[in-house]
C-alpha positions as CSV (number, residue, x, y, z in Angstrom):
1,X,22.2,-9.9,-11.6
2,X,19.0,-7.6,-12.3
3,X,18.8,-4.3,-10.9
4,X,16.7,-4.1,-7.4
5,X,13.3,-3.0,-7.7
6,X,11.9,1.0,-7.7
7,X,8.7,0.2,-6.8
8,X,8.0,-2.5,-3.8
9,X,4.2,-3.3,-2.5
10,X,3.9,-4.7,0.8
11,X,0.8,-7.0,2.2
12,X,1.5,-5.8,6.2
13,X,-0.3,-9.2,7.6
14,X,0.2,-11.0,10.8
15,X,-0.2,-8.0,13.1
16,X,-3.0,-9.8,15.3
17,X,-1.3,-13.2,15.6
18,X,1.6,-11.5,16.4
19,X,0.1,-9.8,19.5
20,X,-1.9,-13.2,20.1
21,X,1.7,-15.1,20.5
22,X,2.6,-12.3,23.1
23,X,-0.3,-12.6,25.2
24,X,-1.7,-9.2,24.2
25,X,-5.2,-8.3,23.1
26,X,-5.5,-9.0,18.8
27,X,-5.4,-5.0,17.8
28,X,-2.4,-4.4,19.8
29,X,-0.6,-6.0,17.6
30,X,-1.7,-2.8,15.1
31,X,0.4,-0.5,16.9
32,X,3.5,-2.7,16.8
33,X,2.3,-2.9,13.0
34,X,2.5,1.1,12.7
35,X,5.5,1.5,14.4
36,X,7.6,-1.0,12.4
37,X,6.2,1.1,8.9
38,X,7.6,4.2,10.0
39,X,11.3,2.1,10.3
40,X,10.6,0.9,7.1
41,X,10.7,4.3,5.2
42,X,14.9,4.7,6.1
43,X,15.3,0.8,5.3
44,X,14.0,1.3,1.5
45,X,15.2,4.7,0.9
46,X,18.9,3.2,1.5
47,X,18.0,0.3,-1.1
48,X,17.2,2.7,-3.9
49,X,13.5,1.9,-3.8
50,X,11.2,5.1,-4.8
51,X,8.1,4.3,-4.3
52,X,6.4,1.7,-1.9
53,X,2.8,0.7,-1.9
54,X,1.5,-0.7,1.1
55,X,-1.7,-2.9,2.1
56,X,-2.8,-1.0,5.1
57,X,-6.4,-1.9,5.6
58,X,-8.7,-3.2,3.2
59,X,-12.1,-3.8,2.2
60,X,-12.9,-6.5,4.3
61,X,-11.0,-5.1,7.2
62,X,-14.5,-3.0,7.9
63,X,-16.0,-6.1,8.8
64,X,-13.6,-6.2,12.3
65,X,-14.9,-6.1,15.9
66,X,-16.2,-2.3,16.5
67,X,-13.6,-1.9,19.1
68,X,-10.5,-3.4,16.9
69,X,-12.0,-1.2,14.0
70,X,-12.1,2.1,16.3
71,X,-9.0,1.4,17.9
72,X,-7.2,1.1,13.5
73,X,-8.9,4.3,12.2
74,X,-7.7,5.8,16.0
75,X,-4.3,4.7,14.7
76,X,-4.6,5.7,11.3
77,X,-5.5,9.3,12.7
78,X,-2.6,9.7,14.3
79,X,-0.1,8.5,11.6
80,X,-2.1,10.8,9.0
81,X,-1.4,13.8,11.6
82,X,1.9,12.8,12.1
83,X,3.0,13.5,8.2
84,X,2.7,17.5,7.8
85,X,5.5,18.1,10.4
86,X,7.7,14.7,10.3
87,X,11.2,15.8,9.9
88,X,12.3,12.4,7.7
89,X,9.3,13.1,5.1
90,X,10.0,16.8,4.5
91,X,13.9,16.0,4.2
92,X,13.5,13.0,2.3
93,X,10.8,14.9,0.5
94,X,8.3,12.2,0.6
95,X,5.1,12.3,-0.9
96,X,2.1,10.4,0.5
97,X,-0.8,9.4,-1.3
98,X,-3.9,7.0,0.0
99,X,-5.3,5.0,-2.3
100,X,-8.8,3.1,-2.2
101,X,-12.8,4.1,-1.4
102,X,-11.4,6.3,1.5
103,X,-14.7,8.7,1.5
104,X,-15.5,5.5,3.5
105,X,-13.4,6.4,6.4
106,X,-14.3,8.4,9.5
107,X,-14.7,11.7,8.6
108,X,-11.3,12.9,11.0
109,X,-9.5,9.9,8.8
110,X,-10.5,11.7,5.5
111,X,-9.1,15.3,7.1
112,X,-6.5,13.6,8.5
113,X,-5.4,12.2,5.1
114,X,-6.3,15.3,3.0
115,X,-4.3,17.4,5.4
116,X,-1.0,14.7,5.1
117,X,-1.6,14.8,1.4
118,X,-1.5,18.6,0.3
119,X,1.6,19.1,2.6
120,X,3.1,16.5,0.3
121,X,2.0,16.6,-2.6
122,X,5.0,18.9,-4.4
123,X,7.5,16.4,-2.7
124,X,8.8,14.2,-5.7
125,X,11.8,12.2,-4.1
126,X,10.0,9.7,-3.0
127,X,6.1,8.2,-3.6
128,X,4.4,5.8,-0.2
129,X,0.2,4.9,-1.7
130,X,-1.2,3.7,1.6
131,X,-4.2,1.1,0.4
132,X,-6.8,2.1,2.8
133,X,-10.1,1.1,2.7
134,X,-8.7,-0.8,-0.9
135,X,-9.4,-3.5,-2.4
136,X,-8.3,-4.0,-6.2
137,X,-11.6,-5.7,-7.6
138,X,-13.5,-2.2,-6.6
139,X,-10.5,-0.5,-8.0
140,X,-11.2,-1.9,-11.4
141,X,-15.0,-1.5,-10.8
142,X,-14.3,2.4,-10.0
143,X,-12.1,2.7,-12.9
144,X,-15.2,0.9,-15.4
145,X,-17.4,3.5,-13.6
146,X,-15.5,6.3,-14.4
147,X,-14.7,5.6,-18.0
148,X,-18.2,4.8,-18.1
149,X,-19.1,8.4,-17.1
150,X,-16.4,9.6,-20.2
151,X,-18.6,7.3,-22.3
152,X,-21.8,8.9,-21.1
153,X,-21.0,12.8,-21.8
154,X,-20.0,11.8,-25.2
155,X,-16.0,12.4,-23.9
156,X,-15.0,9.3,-25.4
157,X,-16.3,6.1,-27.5
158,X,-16.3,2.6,-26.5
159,X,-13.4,1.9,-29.2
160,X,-11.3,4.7,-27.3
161,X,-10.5,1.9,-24.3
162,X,-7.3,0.9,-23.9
163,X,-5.1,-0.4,-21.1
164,X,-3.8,2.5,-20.5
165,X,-7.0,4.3,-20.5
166,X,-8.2,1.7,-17.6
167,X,-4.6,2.2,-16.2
168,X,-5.1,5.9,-16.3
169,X,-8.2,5.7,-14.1
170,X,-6.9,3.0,-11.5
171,X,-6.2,4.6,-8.0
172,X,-2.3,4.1,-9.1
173,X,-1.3,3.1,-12.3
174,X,2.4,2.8,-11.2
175,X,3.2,-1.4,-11.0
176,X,5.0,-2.5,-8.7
177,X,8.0,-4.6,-9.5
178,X,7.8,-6.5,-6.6
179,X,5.5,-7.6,-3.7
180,X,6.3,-8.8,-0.5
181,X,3.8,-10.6,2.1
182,X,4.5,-11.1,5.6
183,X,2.6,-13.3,7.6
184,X,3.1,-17.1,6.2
185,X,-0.1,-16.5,4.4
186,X,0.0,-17.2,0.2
187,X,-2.2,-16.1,-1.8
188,X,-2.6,-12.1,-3.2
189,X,-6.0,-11.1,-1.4
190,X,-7.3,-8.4,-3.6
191,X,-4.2,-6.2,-3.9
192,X,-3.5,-4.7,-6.9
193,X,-5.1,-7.1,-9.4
194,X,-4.4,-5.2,-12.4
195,X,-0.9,-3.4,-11.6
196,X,1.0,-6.7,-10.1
197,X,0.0,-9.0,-13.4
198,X,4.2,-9.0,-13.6
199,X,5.3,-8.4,-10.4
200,X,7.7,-10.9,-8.5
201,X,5.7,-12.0,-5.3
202,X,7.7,-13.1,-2.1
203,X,5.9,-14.6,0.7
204,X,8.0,-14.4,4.2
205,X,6.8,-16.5,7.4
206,X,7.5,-13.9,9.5
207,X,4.4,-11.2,11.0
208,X,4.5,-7.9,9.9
209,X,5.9,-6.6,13.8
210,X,8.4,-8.7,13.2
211,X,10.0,-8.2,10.0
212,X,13.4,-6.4,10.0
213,X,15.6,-4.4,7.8
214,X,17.8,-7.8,7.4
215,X,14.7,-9.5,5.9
216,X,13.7,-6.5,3.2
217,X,18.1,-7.3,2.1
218,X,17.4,-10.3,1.6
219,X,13.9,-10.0,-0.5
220,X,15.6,-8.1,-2.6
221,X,18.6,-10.2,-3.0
222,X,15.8,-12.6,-3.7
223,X,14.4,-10.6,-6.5
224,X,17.4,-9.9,-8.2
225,X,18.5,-13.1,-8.5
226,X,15.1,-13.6,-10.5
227,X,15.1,-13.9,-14.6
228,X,12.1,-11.6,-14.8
229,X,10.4,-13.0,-18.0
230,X,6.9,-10.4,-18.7
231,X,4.6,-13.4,-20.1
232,X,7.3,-14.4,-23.0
């Protein structure tokens, strides 16, 4: 059986039906969303997994109802704040890192995650990329954009890029060796396009509120049971 997987990505869909099937207003289902990612830090730690990247809010995800959008980047605020003086992340030594166009954000969102950032950034036990504001197609587009820059101050040639000079200017480099989406949905939706190219994908029926430490076991069981092949 293969070794379990350092470095997991999650696609967190399925909060808004969720709420929908109890009665409650769409982006309530958001908090129950939040509150089930802060469980999920203890459940991977105990499965050996390092570093977790997780699909948070995207792109398209500005196009929400103003109030269901205020009410996220409310929520978002508040988890961001959270982070400095959260007693699992300083003795797990957790470091936090938000990934995607997030100069987009509110401007308390981008304090908010500067602030969670810098108190973590020397914490190397444990790496959590939050894709906000993400989306991997404008990933590669900002990567071209900044090599493009290297090209135009005469820092490098056009025969200087490589993959791992595109990889070096993603948002993360790190791939993930596997990715997990809740929600019944199957299909990748713009995460990680160039880091996931040998990732194992799961796809679970279950919304993200509802998905439990029982069901991360047994993706991983999943995974391991997997001959992981890399294209050959």
């Amino acid at each position: 059986m293969a070794e379990g997987p350092k470095h997991v990505g999650i696609i967190l869909d399925g909060n808004r039906r969720f709420a929908k099937r109890l009665m409650k207003r769409p982006w309530e289902g958001h908090k129950l969303g939040f509150d089930k990612v802060k469980k999920l830090f203890d459940w991977t730690a105990k499965l050996g997994i390092k570093e977790l990247t997780l699909y948070c809010f995207s792109m398209q995800n500005f196009n929400r109802p103003k109030k269901e959008f205020e009410y996220l980047m409310k929520q978002f605020k508040a988890a961001f704040e959270e982070i400095p003086d959260n007693p699992d992340i300083k003795k797990n030594r957790i470091r936090i890192k938000a990934i995607g166009r997030t100069g987009l954000l509110p401007e308390e969102v981008q304090e908010a995650i500067k602030k969670a950032e810098y108190a973590t950034n020397k914490y190397n036990n444990y790496l959590i990329n939050i894709a906000i504001a993400y989306g991997g197609r404008e990933e590669i587009i900002d990567a071209v954009k900044r090599i493009g820059r290297l090209i135009e101050k005469g820092k490098i040639k056009d025969k200087d890029i490589t993959e791992e000079l595109v990889r070096k200017n993603l948002y993360t480099g790190d791939e993930p060796d596997l990715i997990i989406r809740t929600g019944g949905e199957q299909r990748t939706s713009n995460f990680l396009i160039w880091q996931s190219n040998y990732s194992e994908w799961i796809f679970i029926e279950k919304m993200w509120p509802e998905f439990e430490e029982e069901d991360l076991i047994q993706c991983i069981k999943d995974y391991k049971e997997r001959e992981r092949r890399y294209g050959s």
